[in-house]
N, C-alpha and C positions, 0 to 999 in steps of 0.2 A: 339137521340134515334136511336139506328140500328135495323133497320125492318131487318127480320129474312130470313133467307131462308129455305125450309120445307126438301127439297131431291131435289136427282138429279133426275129430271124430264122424261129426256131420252138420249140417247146419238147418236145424228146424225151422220148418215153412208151415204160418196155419192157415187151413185151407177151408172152403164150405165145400166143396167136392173133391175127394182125390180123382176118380174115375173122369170128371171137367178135364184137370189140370193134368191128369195123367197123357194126354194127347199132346200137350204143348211138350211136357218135359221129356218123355219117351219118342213122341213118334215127331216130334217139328225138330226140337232141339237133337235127338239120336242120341240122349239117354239112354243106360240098360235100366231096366225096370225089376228090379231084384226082387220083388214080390211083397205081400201086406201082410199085417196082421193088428187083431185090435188090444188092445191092452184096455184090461175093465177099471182096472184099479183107477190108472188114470182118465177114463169114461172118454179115449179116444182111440179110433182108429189111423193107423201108419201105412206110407208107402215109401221103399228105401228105394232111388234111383243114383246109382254110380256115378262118379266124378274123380279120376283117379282113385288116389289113397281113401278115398273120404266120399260120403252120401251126402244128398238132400236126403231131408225126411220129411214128407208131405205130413200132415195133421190134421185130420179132421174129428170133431168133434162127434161123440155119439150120445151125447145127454147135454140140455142146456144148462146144466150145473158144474158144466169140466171148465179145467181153469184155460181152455184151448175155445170155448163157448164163449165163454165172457170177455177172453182177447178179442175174437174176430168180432165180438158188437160193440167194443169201446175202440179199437184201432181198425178191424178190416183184417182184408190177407195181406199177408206179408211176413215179414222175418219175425221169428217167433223168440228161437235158440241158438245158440253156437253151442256146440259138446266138444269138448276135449278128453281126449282120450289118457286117462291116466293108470299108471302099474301098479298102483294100492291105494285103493278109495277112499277104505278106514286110514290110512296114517295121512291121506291129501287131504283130509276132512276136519285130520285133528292138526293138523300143520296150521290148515286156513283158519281158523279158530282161534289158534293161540296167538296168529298173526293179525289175530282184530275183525275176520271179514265174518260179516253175517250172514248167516247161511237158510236157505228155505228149509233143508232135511239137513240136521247134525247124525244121521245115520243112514245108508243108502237102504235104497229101495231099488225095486225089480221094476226095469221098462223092458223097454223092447229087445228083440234079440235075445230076452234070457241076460239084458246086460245087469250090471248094480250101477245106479244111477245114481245123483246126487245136485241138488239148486244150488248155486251161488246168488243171493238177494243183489236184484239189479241196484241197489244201495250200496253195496261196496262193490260196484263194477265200474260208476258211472254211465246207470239206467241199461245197462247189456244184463239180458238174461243168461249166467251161464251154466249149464248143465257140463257135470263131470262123470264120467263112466268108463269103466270098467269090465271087461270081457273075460265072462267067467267060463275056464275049464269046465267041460260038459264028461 
């Protein structure tokens, strides 16, 4: 049985400034600006800006050792993630798995939002980074 996936969730942008970029996307573009917050585990800080169903998520780095540091100094800004939103992490994790696709995290972790998060290896994407998540009952 293939667990489903809902939409694309958001689409991660890494950035050297959110507060820079935050005027383009909020205040030129007329983005709502949903608010930040930093996630330590993964040593960055987030800014979620509205697009219908679905967010950008700015990225910016808060330790030159996050894996969002060593993006923007080997590519720059630019498109980081696509997240798709899926209804059971644990069984779309053991799905992809059994289905051959290598995975960064064979077991989710906590990002933003409080979500459970989850990497798909740009190796079984065709080089697209893709994050799958999860929205947990609080």
């Amino acid at each position: 049985m293939t667990m489903g996936t809902e939409k694309i969730d958001h689409i991660g942008i890494a950035v050297k400034s959110i507060d820079e970029k935050l005027v383009f996307y909020s205040e030129l573009l007329g983005l709502k600006y949903e608010g930040s917050e930093e996630v330590a585990e993964q040593k960055v800080k987030t800014a979620f800006l509205k697009v219908g169903e679905s967010n950008l998520e700015l990225l910016e780095p808060t330790s030159p050792d996050s894996a969002v540091a060593k993006y923007l100094e080997s590519r720059g800004e630019g498109i980081h993630h696509i997240a798709l939103a899926v209804n059971n992490i644990e069984q779309k994790i053991e799905e992809l798995i059994q289905k051959g696709v290598r995975m960064i995290d064979e077991k989710p972790r906590i990002g933003a939002h409080n979500k459970k998060i989850a990497f798909i290896h740009p190796k079984s994407t065709g080089g697209i980074l893709l994050e799958i998540c999860e929205e947990q009952l609080i």
